[in-house]
Backbone bond lengths (Angstrom), bond angles and torsions (degrees), N, CA, C in turn:
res aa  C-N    CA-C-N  psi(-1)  N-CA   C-N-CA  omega(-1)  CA-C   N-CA-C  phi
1 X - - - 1.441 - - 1.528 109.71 -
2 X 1.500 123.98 160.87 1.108 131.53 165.50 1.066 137.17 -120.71
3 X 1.257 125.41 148.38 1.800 103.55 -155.25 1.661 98.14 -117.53
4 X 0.787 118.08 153.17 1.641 141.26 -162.37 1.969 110.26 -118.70
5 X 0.849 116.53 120.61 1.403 120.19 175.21 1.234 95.18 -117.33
6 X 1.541 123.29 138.03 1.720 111.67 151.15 1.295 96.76 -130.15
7 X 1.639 106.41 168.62 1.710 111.45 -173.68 2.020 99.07 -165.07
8 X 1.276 87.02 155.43 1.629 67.48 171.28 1.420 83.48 132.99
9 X 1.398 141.71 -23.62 1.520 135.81 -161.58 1.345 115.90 -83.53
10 X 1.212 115.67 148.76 1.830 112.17 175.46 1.445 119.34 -152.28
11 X 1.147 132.82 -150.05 1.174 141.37 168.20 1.679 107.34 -103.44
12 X 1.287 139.40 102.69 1.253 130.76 164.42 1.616 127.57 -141.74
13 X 1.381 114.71 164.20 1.681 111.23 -134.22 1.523 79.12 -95.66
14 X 2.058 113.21 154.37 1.345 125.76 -175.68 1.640 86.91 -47.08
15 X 1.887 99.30 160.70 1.511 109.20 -179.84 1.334 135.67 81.99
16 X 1.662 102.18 -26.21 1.376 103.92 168.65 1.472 131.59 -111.99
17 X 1.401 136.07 178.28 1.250 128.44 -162.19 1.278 120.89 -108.88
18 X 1.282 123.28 166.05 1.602 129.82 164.33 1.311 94.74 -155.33
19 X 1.708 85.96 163.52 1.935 102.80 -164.38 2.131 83.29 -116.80
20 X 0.909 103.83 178.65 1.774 108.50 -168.89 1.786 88.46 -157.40
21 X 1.113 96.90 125.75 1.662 116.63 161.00 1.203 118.13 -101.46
22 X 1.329 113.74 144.54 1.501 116.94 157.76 1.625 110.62 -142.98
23 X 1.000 90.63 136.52 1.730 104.56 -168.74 1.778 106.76 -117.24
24 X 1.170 104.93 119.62 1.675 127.61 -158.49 1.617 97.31 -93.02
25 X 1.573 127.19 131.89 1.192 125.12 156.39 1.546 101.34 -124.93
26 X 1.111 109.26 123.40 1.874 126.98 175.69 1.557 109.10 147.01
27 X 1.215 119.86 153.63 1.340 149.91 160.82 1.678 100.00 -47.86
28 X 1.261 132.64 -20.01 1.587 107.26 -175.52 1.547 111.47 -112.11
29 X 1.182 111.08 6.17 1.570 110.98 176.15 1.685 109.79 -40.98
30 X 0.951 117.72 -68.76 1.713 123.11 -146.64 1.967 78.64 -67.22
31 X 0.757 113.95 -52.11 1.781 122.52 -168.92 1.527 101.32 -36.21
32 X 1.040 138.05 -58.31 1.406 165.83 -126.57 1.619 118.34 -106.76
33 X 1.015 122.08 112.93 2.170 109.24 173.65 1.814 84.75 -81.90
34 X 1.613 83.37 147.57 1.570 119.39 178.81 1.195 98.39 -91.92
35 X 1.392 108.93 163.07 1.627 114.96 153.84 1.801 101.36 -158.84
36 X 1.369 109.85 178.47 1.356 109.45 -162.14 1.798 85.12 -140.41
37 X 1.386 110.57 117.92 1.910 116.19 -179.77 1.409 86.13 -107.78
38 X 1.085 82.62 178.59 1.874 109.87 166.83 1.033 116.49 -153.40
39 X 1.040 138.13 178.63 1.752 155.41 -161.72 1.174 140.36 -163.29
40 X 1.827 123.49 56.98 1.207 108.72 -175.64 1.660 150.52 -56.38
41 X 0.961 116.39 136.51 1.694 96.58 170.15 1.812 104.68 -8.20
42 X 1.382 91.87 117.12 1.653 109.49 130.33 2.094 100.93 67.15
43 X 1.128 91.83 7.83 1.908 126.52 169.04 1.763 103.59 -116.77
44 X 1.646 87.82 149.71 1.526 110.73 175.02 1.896 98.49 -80.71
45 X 1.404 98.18 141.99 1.209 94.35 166.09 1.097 132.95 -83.33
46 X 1.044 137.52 134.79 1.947 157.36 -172.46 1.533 125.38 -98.86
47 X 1.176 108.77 146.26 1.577 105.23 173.23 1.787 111.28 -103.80
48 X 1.620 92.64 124.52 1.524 91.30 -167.23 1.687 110.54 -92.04
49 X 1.537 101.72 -18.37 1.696 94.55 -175.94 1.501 81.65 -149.07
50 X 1.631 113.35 175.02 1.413 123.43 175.56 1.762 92.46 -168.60
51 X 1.430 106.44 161.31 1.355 122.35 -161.14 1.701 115.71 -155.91
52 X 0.941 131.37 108.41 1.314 142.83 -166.87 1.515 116.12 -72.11
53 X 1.125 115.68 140.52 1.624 136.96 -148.78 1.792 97.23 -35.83
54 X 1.838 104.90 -55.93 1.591 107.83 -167.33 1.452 95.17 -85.67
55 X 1.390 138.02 22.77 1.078 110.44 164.67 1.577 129.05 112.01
56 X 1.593 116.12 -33.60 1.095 142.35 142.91 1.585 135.31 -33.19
57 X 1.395 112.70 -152.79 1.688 112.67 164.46 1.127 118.03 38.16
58 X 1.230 153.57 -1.54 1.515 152.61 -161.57 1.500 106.36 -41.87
59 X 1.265 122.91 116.64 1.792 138.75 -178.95 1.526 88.57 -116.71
60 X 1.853 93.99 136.36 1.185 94.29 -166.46 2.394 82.97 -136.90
61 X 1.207 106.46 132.23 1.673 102.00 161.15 1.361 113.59 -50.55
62 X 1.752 107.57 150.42 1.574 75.92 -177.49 1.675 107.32 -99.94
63 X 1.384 113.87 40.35 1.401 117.70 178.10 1.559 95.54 -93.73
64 X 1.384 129.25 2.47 1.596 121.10 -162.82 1.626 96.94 -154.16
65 X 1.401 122.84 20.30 1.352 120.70 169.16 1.365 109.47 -75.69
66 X 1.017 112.92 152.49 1.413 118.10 -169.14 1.712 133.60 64.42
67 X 1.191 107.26 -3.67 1.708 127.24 174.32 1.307 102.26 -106.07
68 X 1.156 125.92 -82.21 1.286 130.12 -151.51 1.358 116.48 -80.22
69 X 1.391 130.77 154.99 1.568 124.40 175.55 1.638 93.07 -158.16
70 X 1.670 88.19 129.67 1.573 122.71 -158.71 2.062 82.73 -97.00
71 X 1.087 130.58 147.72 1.319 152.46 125.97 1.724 140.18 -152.92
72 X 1.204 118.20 170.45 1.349 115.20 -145.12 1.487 89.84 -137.16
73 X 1.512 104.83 158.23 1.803 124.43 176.97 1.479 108.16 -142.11
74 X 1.648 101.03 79.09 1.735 98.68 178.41 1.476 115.95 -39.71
75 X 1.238 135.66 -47.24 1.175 176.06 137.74 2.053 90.47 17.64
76 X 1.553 112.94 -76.94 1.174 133.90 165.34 1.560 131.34 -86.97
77 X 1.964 100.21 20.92 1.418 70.83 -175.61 1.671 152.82 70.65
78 X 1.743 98.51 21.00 1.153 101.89 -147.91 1.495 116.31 -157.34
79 X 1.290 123.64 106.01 1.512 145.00 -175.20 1.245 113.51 -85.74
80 X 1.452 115.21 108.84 1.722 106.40 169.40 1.355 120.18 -120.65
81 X 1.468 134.06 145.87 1.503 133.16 -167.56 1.679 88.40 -118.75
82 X 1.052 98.63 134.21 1.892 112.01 -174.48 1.925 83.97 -112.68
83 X 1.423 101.49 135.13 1.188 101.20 -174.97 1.717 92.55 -133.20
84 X 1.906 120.39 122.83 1.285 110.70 161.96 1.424 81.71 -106.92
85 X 2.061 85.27 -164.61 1.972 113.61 172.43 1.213 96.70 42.64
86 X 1.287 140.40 38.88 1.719 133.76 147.53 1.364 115.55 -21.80
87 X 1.378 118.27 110.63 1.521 129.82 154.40 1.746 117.16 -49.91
88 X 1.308 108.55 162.85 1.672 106.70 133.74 1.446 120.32 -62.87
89 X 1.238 96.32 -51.60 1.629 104.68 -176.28 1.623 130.63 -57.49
90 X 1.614 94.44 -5.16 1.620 104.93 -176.71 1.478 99.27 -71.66
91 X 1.297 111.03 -16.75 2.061 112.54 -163.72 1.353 96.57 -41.67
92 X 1.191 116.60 123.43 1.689 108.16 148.07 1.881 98.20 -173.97
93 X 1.124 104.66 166.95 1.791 114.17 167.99 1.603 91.97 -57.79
94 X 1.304 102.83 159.25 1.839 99.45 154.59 1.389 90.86 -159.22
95 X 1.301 94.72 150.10 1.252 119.18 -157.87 1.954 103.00 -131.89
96 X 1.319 129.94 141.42 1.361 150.82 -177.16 1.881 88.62 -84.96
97 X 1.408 107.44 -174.69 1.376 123.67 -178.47 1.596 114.72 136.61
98 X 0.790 122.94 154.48 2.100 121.75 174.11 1.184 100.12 -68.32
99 X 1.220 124.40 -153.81 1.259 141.87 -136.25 1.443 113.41 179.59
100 X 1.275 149.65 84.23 1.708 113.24 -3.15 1.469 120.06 -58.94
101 X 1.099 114.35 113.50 1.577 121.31 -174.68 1.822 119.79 -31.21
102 X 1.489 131.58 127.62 1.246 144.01 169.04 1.414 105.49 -66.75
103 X 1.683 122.13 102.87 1.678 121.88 175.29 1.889 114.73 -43.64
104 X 2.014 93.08 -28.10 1.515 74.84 -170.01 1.605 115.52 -104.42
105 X 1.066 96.20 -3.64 2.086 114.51 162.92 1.653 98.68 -60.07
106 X 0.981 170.28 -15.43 1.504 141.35 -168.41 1.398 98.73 -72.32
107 X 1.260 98.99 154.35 1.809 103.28 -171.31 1.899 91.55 -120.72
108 X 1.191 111.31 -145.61 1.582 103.22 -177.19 1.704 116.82 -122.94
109 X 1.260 100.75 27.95 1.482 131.19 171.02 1.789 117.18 45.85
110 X 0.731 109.50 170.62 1.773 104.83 156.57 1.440 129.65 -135.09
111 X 1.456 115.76 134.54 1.303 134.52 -174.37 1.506 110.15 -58.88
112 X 1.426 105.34 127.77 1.587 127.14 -177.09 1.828 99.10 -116.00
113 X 1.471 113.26 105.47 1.471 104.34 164.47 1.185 104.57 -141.69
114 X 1.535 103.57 152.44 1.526 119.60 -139.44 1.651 89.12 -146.61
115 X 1.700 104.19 118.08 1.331 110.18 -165.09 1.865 103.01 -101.31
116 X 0.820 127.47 143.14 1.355 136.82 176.30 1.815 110.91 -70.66
């Protein structure tokens, strides 16, 4: 299994940005496309961006096309979602994972809330 840390979440006002880390421990990272879901209250969780093993392919929801930009550092182990133009609606945990997501990889994500 691989374990997933993300960090990077905060409290910030509609319009503005945050960057989101995720830091990969296991042998299959570089192998693998990433993606970055989220999960609001009392909603199924979704995959909002995803990113292909070398780095490429970038899939983006199209609730976050044009805001957000997903990239990766095989190098470190390490997935980041650059988030501008913050919604309210961006609120949710978000959470790292591959692509099709590993049930036993979810890590304990970090909270993104975005005040109006």
């Amino acid at each position: 299994q691989v374990q997933l840390v993300e960090s990077g979440g905060g409290l910030v006002q509609a319009g503005g940005s945050l960057r989101l880390s995720c830091a990969a421990s296991g042998s299959i990272f570089s192998s693998n496309s990433m993606g970055w879901y989220r999960q609001a209250p009392g909603k199924q969780r979704e995959l909002v961006s995803a990113i292909a093993s070398g780095g490429g392919s970038p899939h983006y929801a199209d609730s976050v096309k044009g805001r957000f930009t997903i990239t990766r550092d095989n190098a470190k182990n390490t997935v980041y979602l650059e988030m501008n133009s913050l919604k309210p609606e961006d609120t949710a945990v978000y959470y790292c994972n591959s692509v099709p997501y590993d049930m036993d990889s979810w890590g304990k994500g970090t909270l993104v809330t975005v005040s109006s």
